[in-house]
C-alpha positions in Angstrom: 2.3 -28.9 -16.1 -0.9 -27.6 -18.0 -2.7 -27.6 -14.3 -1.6 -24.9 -12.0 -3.2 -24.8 -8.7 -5.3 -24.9 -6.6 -4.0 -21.7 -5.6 -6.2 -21.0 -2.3 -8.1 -18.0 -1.2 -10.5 -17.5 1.5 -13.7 -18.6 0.1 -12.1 -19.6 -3.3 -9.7 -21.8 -4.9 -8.1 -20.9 -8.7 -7.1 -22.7 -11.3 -4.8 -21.9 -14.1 -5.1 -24.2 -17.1 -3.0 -23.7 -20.4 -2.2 -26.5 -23.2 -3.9 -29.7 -23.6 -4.7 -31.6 -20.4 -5.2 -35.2 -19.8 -6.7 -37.1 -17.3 -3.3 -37.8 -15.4 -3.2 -34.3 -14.6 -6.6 -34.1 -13.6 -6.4 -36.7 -11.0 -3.0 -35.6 -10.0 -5.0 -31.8 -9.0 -8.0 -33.7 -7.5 -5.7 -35.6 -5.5 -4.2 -32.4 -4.2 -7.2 -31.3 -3.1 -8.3 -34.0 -1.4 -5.4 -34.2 0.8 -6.4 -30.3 1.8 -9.9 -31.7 2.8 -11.5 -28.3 2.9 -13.6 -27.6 5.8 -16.3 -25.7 4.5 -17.2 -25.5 0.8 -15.2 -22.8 -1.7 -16.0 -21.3 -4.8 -14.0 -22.2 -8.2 -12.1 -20.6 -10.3 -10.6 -21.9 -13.1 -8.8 -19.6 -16.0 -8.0 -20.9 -19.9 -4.7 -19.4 -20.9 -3.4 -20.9 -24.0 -5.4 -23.7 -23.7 -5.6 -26.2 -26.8 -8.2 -29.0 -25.5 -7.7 -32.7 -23.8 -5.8 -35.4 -24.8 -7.7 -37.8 -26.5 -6.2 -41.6 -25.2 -9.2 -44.0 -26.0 -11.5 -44.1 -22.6 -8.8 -42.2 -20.7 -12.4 -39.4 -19.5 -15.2 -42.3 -18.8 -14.1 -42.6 -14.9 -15.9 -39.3 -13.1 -15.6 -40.8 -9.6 -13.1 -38.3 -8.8 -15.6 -35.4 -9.8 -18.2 -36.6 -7.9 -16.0 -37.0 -4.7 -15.2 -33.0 -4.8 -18.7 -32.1 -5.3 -19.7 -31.7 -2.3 -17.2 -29.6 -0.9 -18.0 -26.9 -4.1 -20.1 -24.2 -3.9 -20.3 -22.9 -6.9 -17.8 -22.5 -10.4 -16.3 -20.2 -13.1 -14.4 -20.2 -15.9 -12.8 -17.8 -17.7 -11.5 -18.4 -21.2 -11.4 -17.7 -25.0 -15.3 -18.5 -25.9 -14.3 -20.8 -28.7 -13.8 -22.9 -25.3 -17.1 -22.6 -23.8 -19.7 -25.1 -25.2 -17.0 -28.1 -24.9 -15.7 -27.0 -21.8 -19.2 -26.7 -19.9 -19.4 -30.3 -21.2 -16.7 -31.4 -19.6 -17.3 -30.1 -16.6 -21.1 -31.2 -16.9 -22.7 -27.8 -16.0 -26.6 -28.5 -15.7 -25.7 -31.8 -14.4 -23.8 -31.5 -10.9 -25.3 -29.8 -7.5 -23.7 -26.2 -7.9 -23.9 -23.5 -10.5 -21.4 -23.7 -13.5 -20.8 -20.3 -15.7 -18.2 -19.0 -18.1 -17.0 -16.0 -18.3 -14.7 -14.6 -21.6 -11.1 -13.5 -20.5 -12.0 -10.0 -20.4 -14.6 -10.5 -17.7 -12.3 -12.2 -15.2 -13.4 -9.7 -12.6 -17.0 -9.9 -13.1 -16.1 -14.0 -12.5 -14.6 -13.4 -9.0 -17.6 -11.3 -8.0 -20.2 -13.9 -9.7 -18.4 -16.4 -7.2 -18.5 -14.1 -4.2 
């Protein structure tokens, strides 16, 4: 499975993501954490390892409803990844356009992530 997670801290939730993803499995981990229905809102962290992109079936990334239903329970996110990764992947998750601060972090920085999110 290319999603691993949401492995569950206090006041943060991780996210390992490795070969290409498509929008099955992205709706199968939102759908995980929906059932959890968090209480208060938790940070985000979500880690590229060996991660090759997103599938590309024809209009399989236009629905966002399921994006905009976790938003609010978000407090802030980072990722950590190669930075060949970093201008498509704050794209996809539309930093700059949703309600909490989005920032990427190269792999060797992973601790400096888990303190930005602190």
């Amino acid at each position: 499975m290319p999603i691993q997670g949401p492995i569950e801290y206090d006041e943060r939730v991780e996210f390992n993501i490795s070969g290409t993803i498509s929008n099955t499995d992205l709706k199968r981990t939102f759908s995980q954490l929906k059932q959890k229905e968090p209480s208060s809102k938790k940070s985000i962290l979500i880690k590229l390892n060996a991660f090759s992109g997103w599938s590309h079936e024809a209009d399989e990334w236009s629905d966002i409803s399921t994006t905009e239903a976790t938003d609010p329970y978000i407090l802030k996110m980072a990722i950590v990844g190669d930075l060949k990764w970093k201008d498509s992947f704050e794209i996809f998750v539309m930093k700059g356009l949703r309600p909490f601060p989005i920032q990427y972090f190269p792999v060797e920085q992973e601790e400096l992530a888990k303190a930005w999110l602190e």
